[in-house]
C-alpha positions as CSV (number, residue, x, y, z in Angstrom):
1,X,-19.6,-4.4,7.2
2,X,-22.5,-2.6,8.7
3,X,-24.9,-0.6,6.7
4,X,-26.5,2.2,8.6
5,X,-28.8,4.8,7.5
6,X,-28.2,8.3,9.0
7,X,-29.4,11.8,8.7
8,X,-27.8,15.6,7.7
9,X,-28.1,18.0,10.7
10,X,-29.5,21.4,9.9
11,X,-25.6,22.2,10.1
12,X,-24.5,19.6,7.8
13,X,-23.1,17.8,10.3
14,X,-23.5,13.6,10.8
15,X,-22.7,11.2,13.2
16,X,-20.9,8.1,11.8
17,X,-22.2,5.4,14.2
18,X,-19.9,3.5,16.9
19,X,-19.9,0.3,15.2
20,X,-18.7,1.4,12.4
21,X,-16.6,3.7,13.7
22,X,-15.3,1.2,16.2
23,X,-15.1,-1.2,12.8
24,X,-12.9,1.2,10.9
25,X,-11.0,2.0,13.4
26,X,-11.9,5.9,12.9
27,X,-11.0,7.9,16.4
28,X,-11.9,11.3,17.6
29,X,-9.3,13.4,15.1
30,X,-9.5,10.5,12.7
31,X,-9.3,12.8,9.0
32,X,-11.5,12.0,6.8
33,X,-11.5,12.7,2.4
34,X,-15.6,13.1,1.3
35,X,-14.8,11.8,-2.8
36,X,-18.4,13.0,-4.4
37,X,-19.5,10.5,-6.5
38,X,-22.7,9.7,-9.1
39,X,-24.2,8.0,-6.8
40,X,-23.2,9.6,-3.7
41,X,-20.5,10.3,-1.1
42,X,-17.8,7.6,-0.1
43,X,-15.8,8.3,2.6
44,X,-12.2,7.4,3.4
45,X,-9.7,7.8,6.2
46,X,-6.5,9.8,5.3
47,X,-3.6,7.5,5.4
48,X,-1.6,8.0,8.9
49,X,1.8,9.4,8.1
50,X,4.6,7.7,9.3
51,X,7.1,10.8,10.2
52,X,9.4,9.0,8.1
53,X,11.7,10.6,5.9
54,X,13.7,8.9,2.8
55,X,16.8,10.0,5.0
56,X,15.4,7.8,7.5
57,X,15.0,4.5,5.2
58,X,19.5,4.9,4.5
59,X,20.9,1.6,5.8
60,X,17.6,-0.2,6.2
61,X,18.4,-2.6,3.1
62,X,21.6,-4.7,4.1
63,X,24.3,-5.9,1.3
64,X,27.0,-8.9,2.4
65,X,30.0,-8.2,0.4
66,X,31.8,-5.7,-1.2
67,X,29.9,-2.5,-3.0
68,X,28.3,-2.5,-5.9
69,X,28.9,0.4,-8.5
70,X,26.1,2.2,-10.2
71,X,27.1,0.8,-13.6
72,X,26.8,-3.3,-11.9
73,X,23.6,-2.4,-10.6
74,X,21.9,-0.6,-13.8
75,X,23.6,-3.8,-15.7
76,X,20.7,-6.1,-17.3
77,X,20.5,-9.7,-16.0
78,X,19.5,-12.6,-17.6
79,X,17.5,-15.1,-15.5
80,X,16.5,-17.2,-18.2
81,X,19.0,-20.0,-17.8
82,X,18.7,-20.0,-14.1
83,X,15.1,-19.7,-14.4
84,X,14.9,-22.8,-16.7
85,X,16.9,-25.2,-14.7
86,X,15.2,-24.0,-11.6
87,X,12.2,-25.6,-12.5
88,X,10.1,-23.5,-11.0
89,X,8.5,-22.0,-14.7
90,X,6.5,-25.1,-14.2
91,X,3.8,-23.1,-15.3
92,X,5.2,-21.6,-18.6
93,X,5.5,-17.9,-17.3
94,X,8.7,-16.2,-17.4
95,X,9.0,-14.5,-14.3
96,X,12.8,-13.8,-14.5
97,X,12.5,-10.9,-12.5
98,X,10.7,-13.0,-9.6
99,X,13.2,-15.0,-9.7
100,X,13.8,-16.4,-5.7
């Protein structure tokens, strides 16, 4: 990253150089949050929203087979037996939920 020294404007205005701009990917309209700090200012670009709603996410998750009811999917598993013959806890962690 480029470090870059720059100064206030009688408006308190700056100019965020090109190349870091350009390194940032900031465009004209890019928003910016200004977190004061001890030490100073740091700036960060406000996350792009994706005009996605949750409605919008229904369906994105496929299941082969028959529906589940809320009751199987709340249920607790136990991994631990497929875990230990899997071999893969070569480690010693126990990572049931990781389980792949």
């Amino acid at each position: 990253m480029s470090v870059a020294t720059i100064t206030l404007s009688s408006k308190g205005q700056i100019v965020i150089p090109k190349e870091i701009r350009d390194q940032l990917h900031w465009h004209a309209g890019t928003q910016i949050t200004l977190l004061p700090g001890a030490s100073g200012v740091t700036l960060k670009a406000v996350p792009k929203k994706t005009g996605r709603r949750l409605e919008d996410l229904i369906g994105m998750l496929k299941h082969e087979g028959p529906p589940l009811s809320t009751e199987a999917l709340c249920a607790p598993v136990d991994y631990s037996v497929d875990w230990s013959a899997s071999g893969r806890n070569a480690r010693g962690a126990d990572l049931g939920c990781l389980k792949g």
